[in-house]
C-alpha positions as CSV (number, residue, x, y, z in Angstrom):
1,X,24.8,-5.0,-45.8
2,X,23.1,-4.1,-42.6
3,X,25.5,-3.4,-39.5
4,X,24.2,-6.6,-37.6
5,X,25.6,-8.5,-40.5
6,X,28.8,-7.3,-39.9
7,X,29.1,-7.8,-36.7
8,X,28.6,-11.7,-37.5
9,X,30.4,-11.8,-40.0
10,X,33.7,-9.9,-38.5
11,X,32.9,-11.0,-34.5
12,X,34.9,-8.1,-33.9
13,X,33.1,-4.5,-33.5
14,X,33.2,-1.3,-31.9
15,X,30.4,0.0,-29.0
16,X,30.1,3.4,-28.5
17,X,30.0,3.3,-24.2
18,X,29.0,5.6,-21.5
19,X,32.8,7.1,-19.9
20,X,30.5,8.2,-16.8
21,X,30.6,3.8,-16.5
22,X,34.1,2.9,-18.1
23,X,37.1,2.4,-15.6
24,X,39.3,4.1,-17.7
25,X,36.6,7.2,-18.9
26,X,36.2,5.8,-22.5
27,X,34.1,6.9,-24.9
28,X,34.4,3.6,-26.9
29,X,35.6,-0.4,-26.4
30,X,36.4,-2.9,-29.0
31,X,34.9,-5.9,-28.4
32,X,34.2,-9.9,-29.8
33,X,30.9,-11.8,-30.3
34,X,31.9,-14.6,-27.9
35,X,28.9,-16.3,-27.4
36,X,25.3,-16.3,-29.1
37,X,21.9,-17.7,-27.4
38,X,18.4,-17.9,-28.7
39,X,17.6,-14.5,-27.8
40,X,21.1,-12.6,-27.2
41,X,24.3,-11.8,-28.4
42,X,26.9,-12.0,-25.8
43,X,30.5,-9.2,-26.7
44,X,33.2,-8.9,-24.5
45,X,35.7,-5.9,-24.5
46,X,38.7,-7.4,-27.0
47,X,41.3,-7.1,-24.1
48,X,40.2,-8.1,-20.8
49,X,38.9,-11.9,-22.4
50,X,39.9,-14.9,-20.3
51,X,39.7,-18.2,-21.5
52,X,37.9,-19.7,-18.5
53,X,35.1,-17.3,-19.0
54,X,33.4,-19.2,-22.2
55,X,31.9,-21.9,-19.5
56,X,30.3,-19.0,-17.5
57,X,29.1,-17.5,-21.1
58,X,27.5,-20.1,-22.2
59,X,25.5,-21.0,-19.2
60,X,24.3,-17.5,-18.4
61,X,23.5,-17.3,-22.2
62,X,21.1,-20.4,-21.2
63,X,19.8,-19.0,-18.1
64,X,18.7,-15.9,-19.7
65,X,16.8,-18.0,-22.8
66,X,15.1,-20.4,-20.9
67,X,14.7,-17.9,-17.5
68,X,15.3,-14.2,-17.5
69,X,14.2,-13.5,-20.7
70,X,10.5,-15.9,-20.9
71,X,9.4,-14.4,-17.2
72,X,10.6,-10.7,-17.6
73,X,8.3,-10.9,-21.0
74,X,5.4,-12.2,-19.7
75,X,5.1,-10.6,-16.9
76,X,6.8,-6.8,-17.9
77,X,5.9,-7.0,-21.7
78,X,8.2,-7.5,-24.5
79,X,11.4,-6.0,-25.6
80,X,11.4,-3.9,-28.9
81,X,11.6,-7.4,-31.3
82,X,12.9,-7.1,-34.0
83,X,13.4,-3.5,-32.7
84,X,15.7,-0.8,-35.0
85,X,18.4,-3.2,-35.3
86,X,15.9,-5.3,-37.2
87,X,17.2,-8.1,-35.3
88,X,15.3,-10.7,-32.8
89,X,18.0,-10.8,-30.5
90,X,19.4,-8.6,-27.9
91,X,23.1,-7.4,-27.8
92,X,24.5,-7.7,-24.2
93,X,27.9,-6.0,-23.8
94,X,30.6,-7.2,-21.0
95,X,33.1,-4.7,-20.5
96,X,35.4,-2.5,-18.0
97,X,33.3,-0.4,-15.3
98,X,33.7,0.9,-12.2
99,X,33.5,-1.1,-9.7
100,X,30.4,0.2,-8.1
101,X,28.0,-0.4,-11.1
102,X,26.3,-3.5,-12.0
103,X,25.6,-2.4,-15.5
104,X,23.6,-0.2,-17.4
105,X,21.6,0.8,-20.1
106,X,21.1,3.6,-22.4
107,X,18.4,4.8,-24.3
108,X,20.3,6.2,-27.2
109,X,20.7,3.0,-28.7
110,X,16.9,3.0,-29.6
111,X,17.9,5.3,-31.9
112,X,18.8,5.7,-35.5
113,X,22.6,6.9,-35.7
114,X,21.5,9.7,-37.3
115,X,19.3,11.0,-34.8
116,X,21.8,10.7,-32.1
117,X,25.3,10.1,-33.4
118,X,26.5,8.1,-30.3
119,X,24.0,5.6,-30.6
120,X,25.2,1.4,-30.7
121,X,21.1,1.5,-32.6
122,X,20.5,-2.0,-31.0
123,X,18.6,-3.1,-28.4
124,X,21.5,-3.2,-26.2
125,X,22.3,-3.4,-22.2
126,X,26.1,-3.4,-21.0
127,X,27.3,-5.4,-17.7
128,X,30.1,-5.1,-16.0
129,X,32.9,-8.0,-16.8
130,X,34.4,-8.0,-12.9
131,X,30.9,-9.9,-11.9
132,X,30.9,-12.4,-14.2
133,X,31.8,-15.1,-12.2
134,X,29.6,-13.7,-9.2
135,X,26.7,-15.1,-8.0
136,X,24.9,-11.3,-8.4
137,X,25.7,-11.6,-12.4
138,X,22.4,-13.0,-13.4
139,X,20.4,-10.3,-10.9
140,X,22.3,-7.4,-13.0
141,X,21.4,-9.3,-16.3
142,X,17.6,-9.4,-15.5
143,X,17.7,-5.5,-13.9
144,X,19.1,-4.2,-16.5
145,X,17.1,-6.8,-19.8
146,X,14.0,-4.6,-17.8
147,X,15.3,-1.0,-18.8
148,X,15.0,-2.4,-22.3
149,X,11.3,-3.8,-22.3
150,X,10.6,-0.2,-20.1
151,X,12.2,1.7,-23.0
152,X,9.7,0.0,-26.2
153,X,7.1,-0.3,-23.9
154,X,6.7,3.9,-22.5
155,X,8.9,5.7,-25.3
156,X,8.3,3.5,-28.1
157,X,4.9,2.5,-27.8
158,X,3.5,5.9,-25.8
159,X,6.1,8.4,-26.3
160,X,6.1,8.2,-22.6
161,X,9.2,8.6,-20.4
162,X,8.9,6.8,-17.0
163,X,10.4,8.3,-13.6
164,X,13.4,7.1,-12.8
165,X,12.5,6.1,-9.6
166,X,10.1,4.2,-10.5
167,X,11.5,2.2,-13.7
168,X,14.7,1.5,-11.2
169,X,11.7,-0.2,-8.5
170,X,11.0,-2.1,-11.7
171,X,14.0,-3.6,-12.7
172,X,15.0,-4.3,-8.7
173,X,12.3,-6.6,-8.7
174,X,13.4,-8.7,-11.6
175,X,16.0,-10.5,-9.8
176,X,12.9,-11.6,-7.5
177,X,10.7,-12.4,-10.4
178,X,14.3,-14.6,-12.0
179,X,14.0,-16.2,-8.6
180,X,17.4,-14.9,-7.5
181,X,17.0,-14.0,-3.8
182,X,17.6,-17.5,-2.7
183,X,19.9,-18.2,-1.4
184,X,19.0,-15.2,0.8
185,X,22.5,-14.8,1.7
186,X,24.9,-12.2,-0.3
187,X,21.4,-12.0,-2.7
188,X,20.5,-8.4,-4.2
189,X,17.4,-8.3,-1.8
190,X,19.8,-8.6,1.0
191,X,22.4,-5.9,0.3
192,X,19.4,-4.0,-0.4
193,X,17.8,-4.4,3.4
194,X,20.8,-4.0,4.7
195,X,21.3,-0.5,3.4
196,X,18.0,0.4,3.8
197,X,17.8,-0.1,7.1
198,X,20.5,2.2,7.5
199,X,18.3,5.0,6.2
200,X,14.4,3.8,5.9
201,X,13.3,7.5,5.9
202,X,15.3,7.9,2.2
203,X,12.8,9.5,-0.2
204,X,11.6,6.8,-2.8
205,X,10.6,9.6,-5.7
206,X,13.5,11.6,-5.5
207,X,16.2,9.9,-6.9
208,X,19.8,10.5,-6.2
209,X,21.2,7.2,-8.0
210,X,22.8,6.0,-4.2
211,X,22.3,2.4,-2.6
212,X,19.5,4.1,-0.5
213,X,17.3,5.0,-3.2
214,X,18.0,1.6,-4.6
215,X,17.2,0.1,-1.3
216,X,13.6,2.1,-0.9
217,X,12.9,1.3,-4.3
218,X,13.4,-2.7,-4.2
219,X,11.4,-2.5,-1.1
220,X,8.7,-0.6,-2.0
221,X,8.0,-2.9,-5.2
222,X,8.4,-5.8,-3.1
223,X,5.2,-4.8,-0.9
224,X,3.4,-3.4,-3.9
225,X,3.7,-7.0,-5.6
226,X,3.0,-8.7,-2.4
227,X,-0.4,-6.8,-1.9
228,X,-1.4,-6.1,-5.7
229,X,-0.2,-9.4,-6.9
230,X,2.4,-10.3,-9.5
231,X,0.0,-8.8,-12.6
232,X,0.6,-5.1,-11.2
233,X,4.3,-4.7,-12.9
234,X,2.6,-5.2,-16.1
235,X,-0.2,-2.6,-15.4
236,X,2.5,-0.3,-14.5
237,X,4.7,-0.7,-17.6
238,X,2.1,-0.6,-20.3
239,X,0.2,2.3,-18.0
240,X,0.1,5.6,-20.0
241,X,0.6,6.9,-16.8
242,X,4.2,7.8,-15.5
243,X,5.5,7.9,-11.7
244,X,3.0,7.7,-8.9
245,X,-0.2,8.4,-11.3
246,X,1.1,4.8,-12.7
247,X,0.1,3.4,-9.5
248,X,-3.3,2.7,-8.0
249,X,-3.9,4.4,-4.7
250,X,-0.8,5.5,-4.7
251,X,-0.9,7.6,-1.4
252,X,-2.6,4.7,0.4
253,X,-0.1,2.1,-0.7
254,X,2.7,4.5,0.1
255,X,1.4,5.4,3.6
256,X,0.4,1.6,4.1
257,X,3.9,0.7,3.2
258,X,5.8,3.0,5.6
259,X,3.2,1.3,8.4
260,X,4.6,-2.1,7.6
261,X,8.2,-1.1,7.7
262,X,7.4,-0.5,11.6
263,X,4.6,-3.3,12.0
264,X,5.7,-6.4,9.7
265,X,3.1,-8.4,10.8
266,X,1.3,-11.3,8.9
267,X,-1.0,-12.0,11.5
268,X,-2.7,-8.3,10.7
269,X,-5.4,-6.8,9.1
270,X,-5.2,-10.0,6.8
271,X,-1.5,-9.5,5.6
272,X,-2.2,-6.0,4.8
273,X,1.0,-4.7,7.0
274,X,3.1,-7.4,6.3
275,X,6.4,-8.4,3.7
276,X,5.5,-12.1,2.7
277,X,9.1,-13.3,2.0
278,X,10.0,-15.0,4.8
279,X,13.7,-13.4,4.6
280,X,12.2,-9.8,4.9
281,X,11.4,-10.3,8.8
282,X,12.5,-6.7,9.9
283,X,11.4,-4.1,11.8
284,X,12.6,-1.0,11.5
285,X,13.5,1.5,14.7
286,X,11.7,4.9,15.5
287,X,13.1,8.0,14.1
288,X,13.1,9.4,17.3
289,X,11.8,8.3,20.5
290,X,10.1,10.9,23.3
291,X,9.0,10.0,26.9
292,X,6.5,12.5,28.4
293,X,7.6,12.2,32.2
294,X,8.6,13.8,33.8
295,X,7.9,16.3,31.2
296,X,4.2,17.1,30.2
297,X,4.7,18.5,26.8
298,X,7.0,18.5,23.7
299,X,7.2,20.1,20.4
300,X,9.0,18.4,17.0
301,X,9.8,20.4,14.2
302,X,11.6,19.1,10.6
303,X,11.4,19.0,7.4
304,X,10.6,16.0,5.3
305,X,10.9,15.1,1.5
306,X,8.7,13.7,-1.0
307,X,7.3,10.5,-0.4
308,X,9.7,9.5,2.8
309,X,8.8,8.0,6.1
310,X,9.8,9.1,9.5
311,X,8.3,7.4,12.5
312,X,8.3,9.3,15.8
313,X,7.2,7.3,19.1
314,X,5.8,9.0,22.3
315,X,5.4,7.1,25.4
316,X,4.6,8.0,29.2
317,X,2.5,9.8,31.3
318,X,1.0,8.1,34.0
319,X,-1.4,10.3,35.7
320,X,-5.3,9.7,35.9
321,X,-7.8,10.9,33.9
322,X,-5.2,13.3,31.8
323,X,-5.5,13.2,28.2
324,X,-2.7,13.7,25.6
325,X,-3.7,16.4,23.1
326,X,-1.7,16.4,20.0
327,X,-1.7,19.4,16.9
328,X,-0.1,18.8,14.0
329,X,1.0,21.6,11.6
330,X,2.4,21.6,7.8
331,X,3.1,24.2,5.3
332,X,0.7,25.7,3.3
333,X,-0.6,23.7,0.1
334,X,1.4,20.7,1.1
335,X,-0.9,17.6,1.0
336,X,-0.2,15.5,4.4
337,X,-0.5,11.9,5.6
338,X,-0.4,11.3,8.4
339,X,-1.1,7.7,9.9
340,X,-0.4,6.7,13.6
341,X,-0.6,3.8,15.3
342,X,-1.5,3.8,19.0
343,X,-0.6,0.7,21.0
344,X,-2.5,-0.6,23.9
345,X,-0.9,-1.3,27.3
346,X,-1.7,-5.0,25.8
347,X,0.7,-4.7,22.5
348,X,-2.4,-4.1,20.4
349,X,-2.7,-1.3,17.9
350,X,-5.0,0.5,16.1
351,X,-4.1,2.3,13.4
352,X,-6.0,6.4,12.2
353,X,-5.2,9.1,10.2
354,X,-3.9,12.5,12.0
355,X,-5.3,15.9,11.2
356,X,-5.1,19.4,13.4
357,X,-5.9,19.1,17.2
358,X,-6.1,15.4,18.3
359,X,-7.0,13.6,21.4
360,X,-5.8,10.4,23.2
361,X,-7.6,9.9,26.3
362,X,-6.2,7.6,29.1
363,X,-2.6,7.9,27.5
364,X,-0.4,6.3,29.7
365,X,-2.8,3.9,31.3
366,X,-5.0,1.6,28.5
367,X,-2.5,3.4,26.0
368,X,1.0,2.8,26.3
369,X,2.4,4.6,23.6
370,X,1.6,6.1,19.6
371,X,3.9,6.0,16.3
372,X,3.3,9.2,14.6
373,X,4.5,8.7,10.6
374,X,4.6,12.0,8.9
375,X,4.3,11.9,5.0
376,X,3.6,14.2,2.2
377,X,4.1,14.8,-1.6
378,X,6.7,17.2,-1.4
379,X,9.3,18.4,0.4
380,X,7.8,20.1,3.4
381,X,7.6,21.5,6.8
382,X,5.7,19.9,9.5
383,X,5.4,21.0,13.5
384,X,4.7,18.4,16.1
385,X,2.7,19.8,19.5
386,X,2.0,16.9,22.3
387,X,0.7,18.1,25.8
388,X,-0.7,16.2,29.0
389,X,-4.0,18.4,29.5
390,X,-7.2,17.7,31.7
391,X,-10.4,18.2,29.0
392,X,-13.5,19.5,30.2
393,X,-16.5,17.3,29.9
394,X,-18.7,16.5,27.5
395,X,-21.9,19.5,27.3
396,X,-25.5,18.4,25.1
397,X,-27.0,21.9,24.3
398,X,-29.6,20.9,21.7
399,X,-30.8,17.6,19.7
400,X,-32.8,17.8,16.5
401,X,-34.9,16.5,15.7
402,X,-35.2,15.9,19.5
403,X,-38.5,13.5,18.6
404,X,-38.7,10.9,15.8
405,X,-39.4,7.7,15.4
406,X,-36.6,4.9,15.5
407,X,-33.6,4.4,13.2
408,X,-34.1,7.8,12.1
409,X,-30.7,9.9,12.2
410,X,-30.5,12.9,15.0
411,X,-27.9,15.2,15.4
412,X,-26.5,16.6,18.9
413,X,-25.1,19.9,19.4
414,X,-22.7,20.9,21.7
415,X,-19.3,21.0,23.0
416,X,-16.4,19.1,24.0
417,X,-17.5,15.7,22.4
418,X,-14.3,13.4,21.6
419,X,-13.3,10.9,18.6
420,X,-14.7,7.7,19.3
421,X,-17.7,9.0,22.2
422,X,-20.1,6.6,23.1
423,X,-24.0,7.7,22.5
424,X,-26.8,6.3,24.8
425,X,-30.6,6.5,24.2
426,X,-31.5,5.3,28.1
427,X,-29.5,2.3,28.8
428,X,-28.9,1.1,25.2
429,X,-25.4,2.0,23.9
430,X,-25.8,3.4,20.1
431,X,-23.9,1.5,17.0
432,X,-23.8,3.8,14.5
433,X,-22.4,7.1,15.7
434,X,-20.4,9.6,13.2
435,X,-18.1,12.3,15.4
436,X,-18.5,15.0,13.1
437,X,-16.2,17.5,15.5
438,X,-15.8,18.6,19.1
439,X,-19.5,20.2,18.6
440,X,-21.2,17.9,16.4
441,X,-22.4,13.9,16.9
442,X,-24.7,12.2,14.3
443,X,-26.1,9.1,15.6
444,X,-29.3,6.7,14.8
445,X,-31.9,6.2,17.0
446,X,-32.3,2.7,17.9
447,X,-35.6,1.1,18.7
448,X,-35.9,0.1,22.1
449,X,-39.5,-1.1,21.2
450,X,-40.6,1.9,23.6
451,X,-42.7,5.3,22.8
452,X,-42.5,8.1,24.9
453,X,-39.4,10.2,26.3
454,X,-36.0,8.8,27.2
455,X,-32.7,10.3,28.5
456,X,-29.2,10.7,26.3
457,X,-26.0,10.9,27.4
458,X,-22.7,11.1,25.8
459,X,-19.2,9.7,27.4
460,X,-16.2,10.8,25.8
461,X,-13.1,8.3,26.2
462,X,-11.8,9.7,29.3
463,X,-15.2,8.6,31.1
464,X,-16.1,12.0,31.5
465,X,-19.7,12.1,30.7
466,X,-23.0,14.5,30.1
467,X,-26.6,13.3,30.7
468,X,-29.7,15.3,29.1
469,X,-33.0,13.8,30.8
470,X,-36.1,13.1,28.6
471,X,-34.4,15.2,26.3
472,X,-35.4,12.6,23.2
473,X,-39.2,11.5,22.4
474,X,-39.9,8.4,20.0
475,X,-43.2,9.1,18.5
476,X,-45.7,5.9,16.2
477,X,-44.5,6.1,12.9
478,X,-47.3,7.8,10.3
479,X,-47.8,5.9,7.7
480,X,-48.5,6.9,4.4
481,X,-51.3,5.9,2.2
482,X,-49.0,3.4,0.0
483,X,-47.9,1.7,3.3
484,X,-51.5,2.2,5.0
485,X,-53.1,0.1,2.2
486,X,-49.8,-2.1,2.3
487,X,-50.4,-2.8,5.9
488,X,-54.4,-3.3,5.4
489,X,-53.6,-6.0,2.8
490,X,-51.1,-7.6,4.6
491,X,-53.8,-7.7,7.9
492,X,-56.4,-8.7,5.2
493,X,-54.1,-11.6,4.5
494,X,-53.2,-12.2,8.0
495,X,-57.5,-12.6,9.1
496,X,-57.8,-14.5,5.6
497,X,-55.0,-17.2,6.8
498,X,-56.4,-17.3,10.0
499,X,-59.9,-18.2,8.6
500,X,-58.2,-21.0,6.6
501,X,-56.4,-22.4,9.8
502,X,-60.7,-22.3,11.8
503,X,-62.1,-23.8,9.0
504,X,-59.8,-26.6,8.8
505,X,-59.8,-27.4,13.0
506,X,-63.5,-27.2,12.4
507,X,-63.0,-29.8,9.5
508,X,-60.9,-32.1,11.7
509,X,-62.8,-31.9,14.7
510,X,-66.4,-32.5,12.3
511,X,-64.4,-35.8,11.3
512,X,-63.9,-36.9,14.4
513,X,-67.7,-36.6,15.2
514,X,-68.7,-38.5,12.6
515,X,-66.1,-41.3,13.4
516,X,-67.1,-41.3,17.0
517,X,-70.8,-41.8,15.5
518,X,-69.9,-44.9,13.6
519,X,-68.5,-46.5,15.8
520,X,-71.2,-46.6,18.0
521,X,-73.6,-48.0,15.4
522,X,-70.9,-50.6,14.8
523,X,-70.8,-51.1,18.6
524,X,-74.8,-51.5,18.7
């Protein structure tokens, strides 16, 4: 007789349990089969049983048969069914934890006993019996009913074992997926905003099992399924990638994420920096906040950890036709991204990606202020330069090919161009422009329906500008013997139309005649 089949038979069994979770440190509880649902099994501990508690049994036993368990499946993947119990349903233990845990689950219990004494060898999860009654119940019943599809579908089926981090982001977002954040208020998703916001710059890979890393992790999945779509949590479950390689574009996603928690704006880039549950309407503050006046220059230095988010705003300055130049330094081998948002003196922003030595002219005027959001794959050093300096101006030295004929690409040498220059062949501003660096501009030549030689000039941001007289020739286009004798036909065809068109006037007009003829007779 299979150890299932006592259990039934008996109602009365003993769980091996985690003392790191039991109130009183135990290594084992004896507990009853009180209730039984399509899919689960419900035991409570023997001595903590309350009669009143077989009404809330019974209907959470319902909600996780006809809810939890039907969406979690489809959209996560199914449990291990009948699994190494050799049972279709799930065993769900209630007994005495600390107060601070929801409930857990442990992978032993995939296990044969023989392979790992300790082992319950069910599919099993284990919730603690003080939140039965609560509201939050159900959200710990669908977190932790996750853990167990996660476990058949990585070590089971791939022999895979999924970061933590990432399996908890998972199972935060079941509650949402069980439809459990409404009502919003004393909801999972709302304890978990409320703690994050307390510490948004927590690192979401490294995993120190607190509320923050619970909080970065719920909030992280919630924009990853708000931009990917539902369909991503099962691309990342039965993914035979683990952690971030799970993920598609991770490091854009990530860096897009931390932009959002400062943005949250709908109205955006087409949603793109935005939460779309309407109870996740926060903004989170600057990490630290810098004026530069009366001061004209500033240095940060810190240390960040993997995968975190600090957002540092610098505002001021005031004086015309200074620039704000800005270098940014990080340890060796440490991959860095950096976005930043620079707001307009309107409240608009546009949004790049820092590097080295960077340049913001008119900061302080038509730019009001810029969010700098350091963030790289390790824990890492970073340095933070911003100065008020007066640039030189733009110089041309050479421009090759210096004659061509139009929409050809020509490249100008020189020095001191700036990010975002504006190219001019004569009075005709250039829309395709590449800023290579500081001494290097690609641009295409557009036709101005001219030959001959025309002037170029460059204007960097700041208005500061260089102009290189007749320094550009546009030359006839040669044509090669393919487009010669494409050309001839198409001329051949043009005079051959053209005939057509004569011929017929000629027609017309002959008809006339011949009308005007006849009636004269008739007239006669």
């Amino acid at each position: 007789m299979n150890k299932k089949a006592i259990i039934l038979l008996a109602g009365l069994m003993i769980f091996n349990v985690d003392p790191g979770y039991d109130i009183q440190n135990r290594n084992q509880v004896e507990a009853e089969l009180r209730f039984t649902s399509n899919h689960a099994y419900f035991y409570v501990e023997k001595n903590i049983w309350q009669s009143d508690w077989q009404n809330y049994l019974q209907k959470i036993g319902q909600e996780f048969d006809q809810n939890i368990y039907p969406k979690l499946t489809e959209n996560y993947g199914s449990e291990w069914n009948p699994g190494i119990d050799n049972d279709p349903r799930i065993t769900i233990l209630i007994t005495s934890m600390s107060e601070q845990a929801g409930g857990y689950f442990n992978p032993n219990d995939g296990f044969l006993k023989t392979e790992i004494p300790t082992s319950n060898q069910a599919e099993m999860i284990y919730l603690n019996s003080s939140n039965l009654t609560s509201s939050l119940f159900k959200s710990f019943l669908a977190h932790e009913f996750q853990h167990l599809i996660n476990f058949y579908q990585k070590k089971k089926l791939r022999w895979l074992d999924e970061e933590v981090w990432l399996n908890e982001a998972l199972s935060e977002y079941s509650p949402t997926l069980a439809g459990y954040d409404e009502p919003y208020q004393n909801s999972n998703l709302e304890k978990r905003v409320t703690s994050f916001l307390k510490d948004p710059s927590n690192s979401l890979t490294e995993w120190l099992n607190n509320m923050y890393d619970y909080s970065a992790a719920n909030l992280f999945m919630q924009y990853l399924v708000d931009q990917q779509g539902v369909e991503v949590l099962k691309k990342i479950t039965t993914s035979d990638q683990v952690g971030v390689k799970a993920i598609a574009d991770f490091e854009q996603v990530f860096s897009d994420w931390a932009v959002t928690n400062y943005l949250n704006n709908c109205d955006l880039d087409n949603g793109k920096y935005c939460y779309k549950n309407k109870n996740l309407d926060f903004h989170i503050s600057p990490t630290a906040s810098y004026s530069l006046m009366p001061i004209t220059s500033l240095s940060i230095s810190s240390t960040t950890k993997e995968w975190s988010a600090h957002w540092y705003k610098i505002s001021g300055i005031s004086q015309d036709g200074k620039t704000l130049k800005i270098d940014f330094k990080s340890d060796v081998g440490v991959n860095f991204y950096v976005p930043h948002l620079i707001i307009d003196k309107n409240g608009q922003f546009t949004l790049k990606s820092m590097a080295g030595t960077n340049y913001l002219p008119k900061f302080g005027q038509e730019i009001n202020s810029i969010i700098i959001i350091p963030i790289s794959d390790k824990q890492s050093n970073f340095s933070l330069t911003a100065s008020v300096v007066q640039l030189p101006g733009p110089i041309i030295e050479s421009i090759e090919p210096n004659k061509t004929t139009a929409s050809e690409q020509i490249t100008i040498k020189g020095r001191n161009f700036l990010e975002n220059a504006i190219v001019r062949f004569g009075n005709q501003s250039v829309e395709q422009v590449e800023f290579v660096n500081s001494e290097t501009i690609k641009a295409i030549a557009p036709d101005l329906g001219v030959l001959g030689k025309v002037n170029i000039s460059v204007i960097n941001p700041d208005d500061q500008s260089v102009l290189a007289l007749e320094s550009f020739e546009y030359i006839k286009k040669e044509l090669t013997p393919e487009e010669l004798k494409a050309e001839l036909k198409a001329k051949i065809a043009e005079i051959q139309l053209k005939i057509l068109e004569l011929q017929r006037e000629l027609l017309l007009i002959r008809i006339e005649e011949i009308k005007a003829k006849i009636a004269q007779l008739i007239s006669k």
